[in-house]
KELUMTOR-714293 format. One line per 3 residues: number of its first residue (from 0); their letters; for each residue x, y, z of C-alpha. Coordinates in nm, 4 decimals, decimal comma. Layout:
N
NUM) a) X/Y/Z ~ ...
//
This chain:
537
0) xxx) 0,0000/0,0000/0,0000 ~ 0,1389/0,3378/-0,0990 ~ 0,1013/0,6847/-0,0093
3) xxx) -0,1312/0,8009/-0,3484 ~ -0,4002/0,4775/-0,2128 ~ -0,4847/0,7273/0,0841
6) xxx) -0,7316/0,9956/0,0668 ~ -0,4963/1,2640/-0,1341 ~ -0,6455/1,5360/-0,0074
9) xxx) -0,4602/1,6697/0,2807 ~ -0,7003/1,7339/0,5436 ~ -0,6185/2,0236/0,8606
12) xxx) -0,5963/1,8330/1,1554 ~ -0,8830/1,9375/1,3709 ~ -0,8299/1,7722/1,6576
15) xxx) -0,3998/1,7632/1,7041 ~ -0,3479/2,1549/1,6064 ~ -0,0227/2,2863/1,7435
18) xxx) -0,0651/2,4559/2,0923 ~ 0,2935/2,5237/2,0514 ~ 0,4740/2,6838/1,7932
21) xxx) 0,4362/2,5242/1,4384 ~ 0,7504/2,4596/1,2486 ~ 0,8091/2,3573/0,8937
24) xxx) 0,7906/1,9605/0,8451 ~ 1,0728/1,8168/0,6480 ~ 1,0539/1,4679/0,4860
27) xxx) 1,3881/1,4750/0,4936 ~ 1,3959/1,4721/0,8594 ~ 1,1502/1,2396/0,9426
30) xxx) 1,3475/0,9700/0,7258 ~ 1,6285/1,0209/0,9549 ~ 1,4436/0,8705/1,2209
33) xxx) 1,4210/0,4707/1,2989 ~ 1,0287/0,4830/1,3094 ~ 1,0137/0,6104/0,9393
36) xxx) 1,3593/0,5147/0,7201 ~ 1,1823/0,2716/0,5712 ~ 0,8807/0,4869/0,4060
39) xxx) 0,9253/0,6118/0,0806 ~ 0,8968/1,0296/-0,0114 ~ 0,5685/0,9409/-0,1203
42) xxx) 0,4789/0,8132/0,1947 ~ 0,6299/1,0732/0,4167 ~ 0,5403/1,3541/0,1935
45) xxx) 0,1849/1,2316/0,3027 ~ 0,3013/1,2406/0,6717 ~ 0,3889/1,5896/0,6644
48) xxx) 0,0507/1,7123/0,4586 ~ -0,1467/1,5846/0,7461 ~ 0,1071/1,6237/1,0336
51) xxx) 0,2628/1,8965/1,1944 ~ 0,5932/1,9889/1,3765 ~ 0,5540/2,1555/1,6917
54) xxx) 0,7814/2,3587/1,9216 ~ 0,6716/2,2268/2,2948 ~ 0,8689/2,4572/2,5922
57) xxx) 0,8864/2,2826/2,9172 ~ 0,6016/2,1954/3,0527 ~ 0,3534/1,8741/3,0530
60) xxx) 0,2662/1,7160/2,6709 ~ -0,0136/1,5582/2,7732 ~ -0,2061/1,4265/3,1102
63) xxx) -0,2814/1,0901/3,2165 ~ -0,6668/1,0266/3,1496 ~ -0,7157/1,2927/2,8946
66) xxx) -0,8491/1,1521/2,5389 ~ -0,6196/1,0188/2,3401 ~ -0,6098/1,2880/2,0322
69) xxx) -0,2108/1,2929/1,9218 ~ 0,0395/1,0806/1,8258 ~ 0,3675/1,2226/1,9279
72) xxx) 0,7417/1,1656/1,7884 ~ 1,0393/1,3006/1,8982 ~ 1,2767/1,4858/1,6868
75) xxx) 1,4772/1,6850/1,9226 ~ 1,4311/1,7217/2,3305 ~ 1,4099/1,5614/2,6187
78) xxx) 1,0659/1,3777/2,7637 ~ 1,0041/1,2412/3,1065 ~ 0,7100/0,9509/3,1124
81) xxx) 0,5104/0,9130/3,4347 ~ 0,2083/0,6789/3,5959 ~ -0,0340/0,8413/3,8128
84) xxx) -0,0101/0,5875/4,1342 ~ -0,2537/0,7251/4,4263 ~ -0,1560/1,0848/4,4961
87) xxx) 0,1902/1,0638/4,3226 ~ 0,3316/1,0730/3,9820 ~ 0,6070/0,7648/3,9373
90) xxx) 0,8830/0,8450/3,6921 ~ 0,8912/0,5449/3,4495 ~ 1,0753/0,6593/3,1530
93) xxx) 1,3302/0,9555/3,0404 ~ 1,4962/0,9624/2,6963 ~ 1,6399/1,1822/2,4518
96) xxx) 1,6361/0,9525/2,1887 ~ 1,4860/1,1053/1,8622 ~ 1,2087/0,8217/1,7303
99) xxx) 1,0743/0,7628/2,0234 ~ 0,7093/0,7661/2,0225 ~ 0,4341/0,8195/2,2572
102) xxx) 0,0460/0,9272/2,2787 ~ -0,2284/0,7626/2,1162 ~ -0,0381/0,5047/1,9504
105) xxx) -0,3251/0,2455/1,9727 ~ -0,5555/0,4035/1,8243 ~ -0,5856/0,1713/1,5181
108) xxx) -0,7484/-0,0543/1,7888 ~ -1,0324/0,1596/1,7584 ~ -1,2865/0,1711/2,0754
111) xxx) -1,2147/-0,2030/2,2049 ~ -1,0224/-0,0965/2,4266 ~ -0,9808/0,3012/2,5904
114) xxx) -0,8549/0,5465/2,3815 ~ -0,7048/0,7680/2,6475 ~ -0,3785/0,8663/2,7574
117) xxx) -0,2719/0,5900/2,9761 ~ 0,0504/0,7729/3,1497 ~ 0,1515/1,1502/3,1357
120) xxx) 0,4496/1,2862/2,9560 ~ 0,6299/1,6084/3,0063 ~ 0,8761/1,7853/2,8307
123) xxx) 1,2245/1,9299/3,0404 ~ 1,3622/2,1429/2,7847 ~ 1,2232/2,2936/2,4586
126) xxx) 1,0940/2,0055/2,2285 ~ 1,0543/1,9264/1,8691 ~ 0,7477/1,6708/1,8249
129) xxx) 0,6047/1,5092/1,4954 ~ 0,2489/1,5028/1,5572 ~ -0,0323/1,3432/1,3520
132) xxx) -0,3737/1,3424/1,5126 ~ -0,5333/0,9773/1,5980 ~ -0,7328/0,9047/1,3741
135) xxx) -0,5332/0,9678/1,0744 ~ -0,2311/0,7700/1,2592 ~ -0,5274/0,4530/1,2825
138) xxx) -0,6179/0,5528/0,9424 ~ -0,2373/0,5229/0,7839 ~ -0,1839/0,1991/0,9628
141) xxx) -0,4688/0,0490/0,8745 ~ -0,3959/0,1167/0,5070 ~ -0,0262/0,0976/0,4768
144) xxx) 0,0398/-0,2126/0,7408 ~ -0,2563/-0,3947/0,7635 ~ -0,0631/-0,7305/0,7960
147) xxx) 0,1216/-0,5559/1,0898 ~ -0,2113/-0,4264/1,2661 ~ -0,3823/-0,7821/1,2228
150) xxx) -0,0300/-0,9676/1,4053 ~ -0,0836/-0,6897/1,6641 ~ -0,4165/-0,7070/1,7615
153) xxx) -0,3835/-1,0711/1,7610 ~ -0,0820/-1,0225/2,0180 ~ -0,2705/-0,7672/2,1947
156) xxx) -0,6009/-0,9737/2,2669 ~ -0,5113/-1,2834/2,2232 ~ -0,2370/-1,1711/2,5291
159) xxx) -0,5223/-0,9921/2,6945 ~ -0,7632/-1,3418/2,6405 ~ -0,4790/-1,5877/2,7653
162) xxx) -0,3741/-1,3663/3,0559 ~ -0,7766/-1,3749/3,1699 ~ -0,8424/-1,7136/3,1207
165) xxx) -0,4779/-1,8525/3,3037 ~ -0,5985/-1,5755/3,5549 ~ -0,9092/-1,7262/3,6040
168) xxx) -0,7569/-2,1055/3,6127 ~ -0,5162/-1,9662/3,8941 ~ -0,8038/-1,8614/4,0807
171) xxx) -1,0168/-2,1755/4,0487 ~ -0,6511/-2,3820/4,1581 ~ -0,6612/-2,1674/4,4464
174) xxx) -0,9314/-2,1955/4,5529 ~ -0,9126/-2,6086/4,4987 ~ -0,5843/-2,6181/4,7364
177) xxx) -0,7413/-2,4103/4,9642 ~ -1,0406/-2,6097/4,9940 ~ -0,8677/-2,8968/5,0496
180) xxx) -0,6525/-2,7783/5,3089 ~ -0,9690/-2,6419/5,4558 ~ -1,1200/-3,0216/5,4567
183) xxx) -0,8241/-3,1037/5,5992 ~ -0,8215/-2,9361/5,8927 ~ -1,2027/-2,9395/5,9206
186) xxx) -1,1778/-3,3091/5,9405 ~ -0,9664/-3,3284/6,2209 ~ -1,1461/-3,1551/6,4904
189) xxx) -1,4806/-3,2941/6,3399 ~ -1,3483/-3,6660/6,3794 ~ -1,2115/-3,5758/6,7553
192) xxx) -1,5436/-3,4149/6,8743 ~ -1,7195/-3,7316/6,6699 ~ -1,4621/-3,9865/6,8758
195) xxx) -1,5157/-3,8099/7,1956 ~ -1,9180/-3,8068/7,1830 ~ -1,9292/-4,1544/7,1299
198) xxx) -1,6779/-4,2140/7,4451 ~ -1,8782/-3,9568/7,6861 ~ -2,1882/-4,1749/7,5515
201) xxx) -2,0380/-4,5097/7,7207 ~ -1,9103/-4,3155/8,0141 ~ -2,2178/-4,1323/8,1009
204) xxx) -2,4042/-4,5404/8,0526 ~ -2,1197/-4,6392/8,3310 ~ -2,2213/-4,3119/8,5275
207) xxx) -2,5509/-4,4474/8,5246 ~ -2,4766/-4,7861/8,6187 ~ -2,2691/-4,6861/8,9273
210) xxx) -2,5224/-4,4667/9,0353 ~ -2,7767/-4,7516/9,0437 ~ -2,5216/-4,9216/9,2513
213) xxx) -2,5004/-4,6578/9,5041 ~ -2,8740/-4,5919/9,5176 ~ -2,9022/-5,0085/9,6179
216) xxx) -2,5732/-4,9776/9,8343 ~ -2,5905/-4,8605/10,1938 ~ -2,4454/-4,4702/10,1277
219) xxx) -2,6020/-4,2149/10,4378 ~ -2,7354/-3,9199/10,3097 ~ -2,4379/-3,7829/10,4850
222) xxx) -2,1694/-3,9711/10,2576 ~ -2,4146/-3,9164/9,9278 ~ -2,3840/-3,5090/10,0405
225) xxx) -1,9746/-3,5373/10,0812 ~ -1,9822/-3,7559/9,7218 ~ -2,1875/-3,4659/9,5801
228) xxx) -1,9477/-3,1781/9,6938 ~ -1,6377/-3,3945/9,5956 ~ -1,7797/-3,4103/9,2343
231) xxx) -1,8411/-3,0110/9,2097 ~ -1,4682/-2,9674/9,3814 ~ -1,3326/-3,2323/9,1208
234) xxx) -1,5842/-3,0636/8,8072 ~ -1,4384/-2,6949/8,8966 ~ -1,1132/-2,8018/8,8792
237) xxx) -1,1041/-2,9835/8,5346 ~ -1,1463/-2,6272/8,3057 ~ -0,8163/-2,5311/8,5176
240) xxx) -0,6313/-2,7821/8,4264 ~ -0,6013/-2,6664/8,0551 ~ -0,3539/-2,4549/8,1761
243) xxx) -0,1501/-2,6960/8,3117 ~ 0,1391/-2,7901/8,0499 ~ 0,3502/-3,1088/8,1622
246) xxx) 0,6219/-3,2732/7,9644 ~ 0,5788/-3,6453/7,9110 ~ 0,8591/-3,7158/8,1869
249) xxx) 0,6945/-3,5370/8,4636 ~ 0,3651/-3,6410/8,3680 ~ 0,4539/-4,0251/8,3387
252) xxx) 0,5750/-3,9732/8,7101 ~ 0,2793/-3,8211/8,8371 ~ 0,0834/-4,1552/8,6773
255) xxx) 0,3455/-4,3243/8,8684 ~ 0,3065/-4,1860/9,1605 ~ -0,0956/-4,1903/9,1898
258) xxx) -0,1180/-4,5569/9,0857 ~ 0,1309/-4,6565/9,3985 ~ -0,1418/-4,4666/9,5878
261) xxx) -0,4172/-4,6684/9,4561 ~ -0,2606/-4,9806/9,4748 ~ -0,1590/-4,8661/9,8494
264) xxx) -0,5303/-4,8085/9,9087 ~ -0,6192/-5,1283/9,7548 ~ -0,7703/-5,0146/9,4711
267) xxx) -0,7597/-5,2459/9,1314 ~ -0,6381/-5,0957/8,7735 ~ -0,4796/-4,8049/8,9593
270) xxx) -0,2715/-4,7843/8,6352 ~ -0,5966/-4,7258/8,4470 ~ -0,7407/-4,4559/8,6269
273) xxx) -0,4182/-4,2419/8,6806 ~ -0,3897/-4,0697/8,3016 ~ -0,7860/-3,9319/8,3766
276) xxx) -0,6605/-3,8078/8,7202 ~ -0,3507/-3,6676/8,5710 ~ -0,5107/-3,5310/8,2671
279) xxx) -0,7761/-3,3119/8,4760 ~ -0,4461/-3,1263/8,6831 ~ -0,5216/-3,3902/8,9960
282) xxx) -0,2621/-3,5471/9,2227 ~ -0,2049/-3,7120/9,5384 ~ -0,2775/-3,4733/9,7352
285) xxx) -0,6356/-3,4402/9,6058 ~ -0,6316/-3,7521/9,6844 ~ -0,5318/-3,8055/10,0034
288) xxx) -0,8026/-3,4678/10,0699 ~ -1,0945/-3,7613/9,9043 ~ -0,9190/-4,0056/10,1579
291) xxx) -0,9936/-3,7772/10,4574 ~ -1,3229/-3,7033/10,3231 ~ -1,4837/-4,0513/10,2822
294) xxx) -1,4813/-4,3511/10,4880 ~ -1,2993/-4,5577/10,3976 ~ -1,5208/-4,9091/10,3033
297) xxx) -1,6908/-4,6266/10,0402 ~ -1,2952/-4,4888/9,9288 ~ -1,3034/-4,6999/9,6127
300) xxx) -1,6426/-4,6756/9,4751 ~ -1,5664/-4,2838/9,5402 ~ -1,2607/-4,2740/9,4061
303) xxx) -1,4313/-4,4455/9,0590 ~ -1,7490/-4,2547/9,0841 ~ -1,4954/-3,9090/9,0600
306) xxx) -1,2695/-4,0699/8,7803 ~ -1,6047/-4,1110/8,5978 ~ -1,6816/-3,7530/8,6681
309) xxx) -1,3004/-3,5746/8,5527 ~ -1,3266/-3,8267/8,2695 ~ -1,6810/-3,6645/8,1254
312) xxx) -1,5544/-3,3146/8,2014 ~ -1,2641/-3,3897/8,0120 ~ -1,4548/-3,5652/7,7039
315) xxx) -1,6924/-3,2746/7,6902 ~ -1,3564/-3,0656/7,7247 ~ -1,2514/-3,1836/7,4018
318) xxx) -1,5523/-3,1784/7,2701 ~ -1,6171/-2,7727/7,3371 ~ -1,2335/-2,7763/7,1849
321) xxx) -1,3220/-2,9405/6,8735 ~ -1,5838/-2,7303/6,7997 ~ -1,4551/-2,4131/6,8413
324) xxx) -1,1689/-2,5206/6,6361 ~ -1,4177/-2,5973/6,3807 ~ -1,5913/-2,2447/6,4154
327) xxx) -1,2898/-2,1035/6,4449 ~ -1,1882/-2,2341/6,0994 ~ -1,5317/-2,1485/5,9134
330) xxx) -1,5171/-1,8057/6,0734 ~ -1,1697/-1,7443/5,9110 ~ -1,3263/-1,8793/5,5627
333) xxx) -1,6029/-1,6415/5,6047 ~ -1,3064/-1,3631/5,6495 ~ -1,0691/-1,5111/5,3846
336) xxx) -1,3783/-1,5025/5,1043 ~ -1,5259/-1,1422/5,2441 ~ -1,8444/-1,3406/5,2587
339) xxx) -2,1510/-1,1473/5,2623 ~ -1,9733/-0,8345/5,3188 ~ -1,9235/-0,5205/5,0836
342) xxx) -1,6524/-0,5499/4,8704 ~ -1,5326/-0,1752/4,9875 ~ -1,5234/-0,1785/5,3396
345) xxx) -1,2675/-0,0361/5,6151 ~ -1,0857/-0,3443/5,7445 ~ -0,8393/-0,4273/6,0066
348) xxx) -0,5031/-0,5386/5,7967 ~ -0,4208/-0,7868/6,0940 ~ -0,7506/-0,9917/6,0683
351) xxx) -0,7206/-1,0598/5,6995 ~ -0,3538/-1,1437/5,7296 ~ -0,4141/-1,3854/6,0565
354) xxx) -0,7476/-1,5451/5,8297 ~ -0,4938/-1,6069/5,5525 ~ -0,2590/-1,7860/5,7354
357) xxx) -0,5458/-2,0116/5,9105 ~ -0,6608/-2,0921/5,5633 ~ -0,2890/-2,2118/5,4176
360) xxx) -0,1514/-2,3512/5,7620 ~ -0,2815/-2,7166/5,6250 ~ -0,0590/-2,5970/5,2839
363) xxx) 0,2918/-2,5365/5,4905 ~ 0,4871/-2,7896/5,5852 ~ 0,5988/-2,8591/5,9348
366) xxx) 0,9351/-2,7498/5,8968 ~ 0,7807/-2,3614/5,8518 ~ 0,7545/-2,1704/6,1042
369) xxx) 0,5457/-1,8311/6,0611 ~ 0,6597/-1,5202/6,2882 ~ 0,4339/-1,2175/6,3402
372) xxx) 0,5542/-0,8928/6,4228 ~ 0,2240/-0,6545/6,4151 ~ 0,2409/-0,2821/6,4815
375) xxx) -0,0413/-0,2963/6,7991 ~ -0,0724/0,1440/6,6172 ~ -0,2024/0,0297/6,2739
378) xxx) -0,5086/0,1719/6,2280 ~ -0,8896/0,0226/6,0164 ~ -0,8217/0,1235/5,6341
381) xxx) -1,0236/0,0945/5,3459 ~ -0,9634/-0,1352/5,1251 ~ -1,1279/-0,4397/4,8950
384) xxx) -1,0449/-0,7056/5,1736 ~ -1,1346/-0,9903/4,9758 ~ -0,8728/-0,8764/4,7157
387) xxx) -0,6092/-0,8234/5,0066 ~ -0,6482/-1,1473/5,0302 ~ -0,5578/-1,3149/4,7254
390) xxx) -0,2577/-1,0593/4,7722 ~ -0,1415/-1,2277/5,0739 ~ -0,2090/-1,5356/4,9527
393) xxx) 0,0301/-1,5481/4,6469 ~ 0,2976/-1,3660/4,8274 ~ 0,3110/-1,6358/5,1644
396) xxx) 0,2233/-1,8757/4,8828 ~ 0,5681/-1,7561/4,6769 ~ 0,7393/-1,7727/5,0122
399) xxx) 0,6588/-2,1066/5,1302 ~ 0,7498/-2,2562/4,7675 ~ 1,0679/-2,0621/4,7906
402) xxx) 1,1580/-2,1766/5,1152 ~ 1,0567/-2,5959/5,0510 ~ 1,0703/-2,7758/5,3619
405) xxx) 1,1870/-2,5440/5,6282 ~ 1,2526/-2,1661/5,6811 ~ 1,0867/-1,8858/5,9042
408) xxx) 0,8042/-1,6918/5,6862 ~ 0,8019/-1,3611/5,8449 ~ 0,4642/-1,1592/5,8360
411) xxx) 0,5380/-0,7659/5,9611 ~ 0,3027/-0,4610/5,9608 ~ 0,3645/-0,1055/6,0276
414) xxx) 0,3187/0,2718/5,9235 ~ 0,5348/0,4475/5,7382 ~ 0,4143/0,8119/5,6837
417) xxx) 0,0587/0,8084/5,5132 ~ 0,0829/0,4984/5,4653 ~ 0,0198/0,1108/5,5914
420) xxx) 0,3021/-0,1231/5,5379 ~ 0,2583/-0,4894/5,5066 ~ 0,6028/-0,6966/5,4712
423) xxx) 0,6553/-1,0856/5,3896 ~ 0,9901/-1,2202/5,4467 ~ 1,1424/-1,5606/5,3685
426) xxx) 1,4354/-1,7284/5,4581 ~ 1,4965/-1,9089/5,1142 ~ 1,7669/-1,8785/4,9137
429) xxx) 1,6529/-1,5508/4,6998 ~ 1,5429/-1,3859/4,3634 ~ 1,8638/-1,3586/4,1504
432) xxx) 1,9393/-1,0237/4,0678 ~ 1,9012/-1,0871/3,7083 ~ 1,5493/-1,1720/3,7200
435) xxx) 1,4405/-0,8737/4,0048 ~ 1,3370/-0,6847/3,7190 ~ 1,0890/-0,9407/3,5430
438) xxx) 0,8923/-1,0787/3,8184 ~ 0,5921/-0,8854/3,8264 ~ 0,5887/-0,9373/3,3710
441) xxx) 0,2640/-1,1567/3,3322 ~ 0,3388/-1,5048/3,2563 ~ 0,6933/-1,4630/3,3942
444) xxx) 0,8001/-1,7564/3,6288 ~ 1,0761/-1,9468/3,7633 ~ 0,8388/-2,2482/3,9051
447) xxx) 0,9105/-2,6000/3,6700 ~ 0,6223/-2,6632/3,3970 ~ 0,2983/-2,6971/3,5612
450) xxx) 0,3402/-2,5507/3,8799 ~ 0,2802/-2,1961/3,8062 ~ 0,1452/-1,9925/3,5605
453) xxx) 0,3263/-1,6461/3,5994 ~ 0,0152/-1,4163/3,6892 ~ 0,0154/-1,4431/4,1005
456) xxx) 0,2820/-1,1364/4,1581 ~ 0,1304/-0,9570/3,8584 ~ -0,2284/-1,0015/3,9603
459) xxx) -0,1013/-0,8907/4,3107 ~ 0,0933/-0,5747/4,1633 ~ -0,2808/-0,4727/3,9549
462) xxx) -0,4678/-0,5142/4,3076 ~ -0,2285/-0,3387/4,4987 ~ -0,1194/-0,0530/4,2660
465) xxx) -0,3859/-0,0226/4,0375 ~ -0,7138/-0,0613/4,2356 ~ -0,5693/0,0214/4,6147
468) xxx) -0,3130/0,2759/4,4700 ~ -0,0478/0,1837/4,7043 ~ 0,3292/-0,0074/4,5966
471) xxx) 0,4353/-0,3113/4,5646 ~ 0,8323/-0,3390/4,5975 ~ 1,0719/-0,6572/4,6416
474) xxx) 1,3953/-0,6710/4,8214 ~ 1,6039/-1,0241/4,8127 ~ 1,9209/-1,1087/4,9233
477) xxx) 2,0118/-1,5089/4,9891 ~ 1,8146/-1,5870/5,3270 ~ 1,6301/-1,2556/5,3172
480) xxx) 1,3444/-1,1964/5,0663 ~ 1,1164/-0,9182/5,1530 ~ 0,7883/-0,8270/4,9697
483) xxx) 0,6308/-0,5147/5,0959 ~ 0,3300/-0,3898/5,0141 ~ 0,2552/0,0245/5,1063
486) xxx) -0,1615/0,1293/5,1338 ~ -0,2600/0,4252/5,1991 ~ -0,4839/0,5442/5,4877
489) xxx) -0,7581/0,7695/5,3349 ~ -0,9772/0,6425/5,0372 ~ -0,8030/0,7219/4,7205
492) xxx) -1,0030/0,8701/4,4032 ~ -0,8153/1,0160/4,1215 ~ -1,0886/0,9436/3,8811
495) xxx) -0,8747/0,6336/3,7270 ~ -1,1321/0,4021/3,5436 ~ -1,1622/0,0455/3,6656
498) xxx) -1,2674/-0,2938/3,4719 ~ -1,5449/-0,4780/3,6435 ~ -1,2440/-0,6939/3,7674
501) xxx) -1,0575/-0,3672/3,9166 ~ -0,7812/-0,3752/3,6731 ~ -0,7350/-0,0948/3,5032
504) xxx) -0,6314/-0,1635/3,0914 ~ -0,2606/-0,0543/3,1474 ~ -0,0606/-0,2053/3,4366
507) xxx) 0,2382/-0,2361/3,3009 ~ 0,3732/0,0731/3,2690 ~ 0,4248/0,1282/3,5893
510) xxx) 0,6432/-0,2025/3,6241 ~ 0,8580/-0,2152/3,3185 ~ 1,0635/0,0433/3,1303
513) xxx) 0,9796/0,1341/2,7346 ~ 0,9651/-0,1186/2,5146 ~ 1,0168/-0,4595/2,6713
516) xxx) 0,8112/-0,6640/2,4589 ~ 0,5082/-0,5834/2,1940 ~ 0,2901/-0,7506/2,3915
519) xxx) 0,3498/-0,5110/2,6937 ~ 0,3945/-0,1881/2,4739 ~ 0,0665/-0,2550/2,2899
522) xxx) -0,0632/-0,3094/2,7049 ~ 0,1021/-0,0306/2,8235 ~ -0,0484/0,2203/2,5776
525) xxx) 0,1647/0,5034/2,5469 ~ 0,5144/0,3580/2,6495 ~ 0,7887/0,5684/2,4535
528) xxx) 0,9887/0,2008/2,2452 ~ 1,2234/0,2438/1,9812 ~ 1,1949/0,0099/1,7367
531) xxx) 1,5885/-0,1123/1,8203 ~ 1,4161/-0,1705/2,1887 ~ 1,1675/-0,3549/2,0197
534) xxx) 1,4081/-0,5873/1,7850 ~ 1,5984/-0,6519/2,1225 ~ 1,2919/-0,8038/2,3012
//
């Protein structure tokens, strides 16, 4: 496609005219530069009929959000590219470079996707620009390169289409391990509390059976009163006893000692009443107070009568134990998955974190041990808490896989200014300095085939940046890796338009510098790539 199959009427540019001073356009020029040596003077004799060169002092080129009306390339001058991130502007680009382009450079994606400036770009010294307005750029590409815009939109969506659907498949694999560690340890307290019902239901048919005995035996009301007040002494001090922490050695010798006491006081199976007495906190002592208590042809059938007693406390004990555990673990689903709350909602950082780690605890293996270090001064923010979530989920996630079988995941909050401060550390052995740079690039990762799919740190820098505008920064050394993740305080509304997902349709400019690959230039929207940058990715 040549220059004479184009509309050869020059048309004025009514959108792109100059708000700085217009110069004279030379074809000459513009085949100097890398984006246009390969046009013919047809061809750029075109460009400058519906182009302009403009004069731009110092001073901002155009502002993040605006609509995307101008395509902008350098001839001479300096630019400075920034992302709007909360209430700061991030520098993520500077160059001198003439050829490099910027502005509404997608356009010839027409309205699937926002046609608005998706960073801000300012000039530091008096600036030479090449501008055409959008829709004759769209219009020139779809005429001269429509091969070129056809492998580009395919890269574009078809990245856009993978990246959703692997995104999605993450989620749902997730969301399987979690629910299977959640089984897990739903299971075990279920089967203890199940085990321990059906013992308390043959203990409580012995309690009745003894108690026949000592309604047909010849008990006073005077010993039956003593029995009673033993049992409430004996049923008071069973809760107590959960304090009570004794290594194996000391409690074997306690067993020890109260079944030389039993067998002293001619009671039979001494040694299988002892662990119940032991268990509830009891000694000999108590027992020599039961001794002194009773008489002593009604010691024995006392002594069983309160073993029956601590061992029902005790069963019901582990019951109340097993249940709680078990609300305890639905309660932190019901925190994990935000259910039945607002998605926006001021929440306390520390719940959500200590949720998290109750829902992967069945994931990390024993040789793990998690450290907390909370700041008691962190305040409520507002945030999308079920989002947090996923957040800290790929990052303690990351850690443990880093880490394998043992290491110390440290989880640490604080404030640093404005600003909440959430840090993850790991003792494994590091992200080599080589790769620092890549790890938040969709698709990037260093797990074997299978195990990962690239998108949990990038999915974790969109929620964090993009939709909480806070930061998300890494710092590794061998036996030190450190994610921390910065949100602010206050509600943040700049205006920035969200995706029903919260992802905004540029992330990565924020993350990479110009021109890493097509994929993320065409995603980035506005990122100032040479076309040398672009051979070299």
């Amino acid at each position: 496609m040549t220059a004479s199959d184009l509309d050869p009427e020059p048309t004025e540019p009514t959108v792109c005219a100059a708000s700085g001073k217009s110069l004279p356009c030379s074809i000459e020029e513009l085949q100097t530069l890398f984006l246009f040596e390969k046009l013919d003077r047809d061809q750029l004799q075109w460009l400058c009929e519906r182009g302009h060169v403009e004069l731009i002092e110092p001073g901002p080129l155009y502002a993040e959000g605006a609509p995307a009306t101008c395509f902008y390339v350098l001839l001479e001058g300096n630019t400075v590219m920034s992302r709007r991130v909360g209430g700061d502007d991030i520098e993520v680009g500077r160059t001198s470079e003439r050829g490099v382009y910027s502005g509404a450079f997608t356009a010839y994606l027409g309205d699937r996707v926002p046609q608005v400036y998706n960073n801000s770009v300012r000039v530091t010294v008096p600036s030479r620009f090449f501008v055409l307005d959008a829709e004759v750029f769209a219009e020139m590409m779809h005429s001269w390169f429509p091969m070129a815009v056809h492998l580009l939109e395919g890269l574009f969506f078809g990245n856009k289409n993978a990246q959703a659907a692997i995104g999605q498949r993450e989620r749902l694999l997730a969301l399987g391990s979690l629910s299977a560690g959640l089984t897990h340890e739903l299971n075990n307290p279920a089967a203890a509390a199940v085990r321990a019902t059906a013992t308390l239901r043959e203990r409580v048919a012995g309690m009745r059976h003894k108690l026949g005995m000592i309604a047909g035996g010849k008990w006073d009301r005077t010993t039956l009163e003593t029995l009673i007040k033993l049992q409430e002494e004996v049923a008071e001090k069973v809760p107590k006893s959960r304090a009570l922490v004794l290594s194996p050695l000391e409690a074997s010798d306690r067993e020890d000692a109260i079944t030389d006491w039993l067998d002293d006081h001619g009671i039979t199976d001494g040694w299988n009443l002892s662990p119940t007495f032991v268990a509830a906190g009891l000694d000999v002592a108590w027992l020599d107070h039961v001794e002194a208590t009773v008489d002593a042809d009604t010691l024995e059938p006392s002594v069983r009568w309160l073993n029956y007693t601590v061992e029902t406390e005790l069963l019901m004990n582990e019951i109340e134990d097993s249940t709680t555990r078990i609300s305890t673990l639905v309660g932190a689903a019901k925190q994990y998955s935000q259910l039945d709350r607002a998605p926006y909602q001021v929440v306390d950082v520390h719940e959500l974190l200590d949720s998290t780690l109750l829902m992967l605890a069945g994931k990390m293996p024993p040789g793990i041990h998690v450290a907390k270090d909370y700041d008691p001064s962190v305040p409520p923010i507002p945030a999308y808490a079920g989002e947090l979530n996923q957040v800290w989920t790929n990052l303690i996630d990351n850690a443990v896989s880093a880490m394998g079988e043992s290491g110390v995941l440290t989880v640490r909050t604080g404030m640093d200014r404005d600003k909440v401060f959430i840090e993850f550390g790991d003792t494994g052995p590091g992200v080599p300095p080589e790769i620092r740079n890549r790890i938040f690039e969709p698709f990037f990762t260093t797990k074997p085939v299978g195990e990962g799919t690239g998108l949990g740190l990038d999915i974790s820098f969109r929620i964090v940046v993009n939709k909480h505008h806070g930061e998300l920064s890494l710092e590794s050394e061998p036996g030190d890796t450190r994610f921390r993740v910065w949100l602010p305080l206050t509600p943040q509304d700049d205006g920035a338009a969200l995706t029903p997902d919260g992802l905004d349709a540029v992330t990565a400019a924020a993350r990479t510098s110009a021109g890493t690959a097509a994929s993320q230039a065409a995603e980035t929207a506005g990122v100032a790539a040479s076309a040398k940058d672009k051979e070299n990715s």
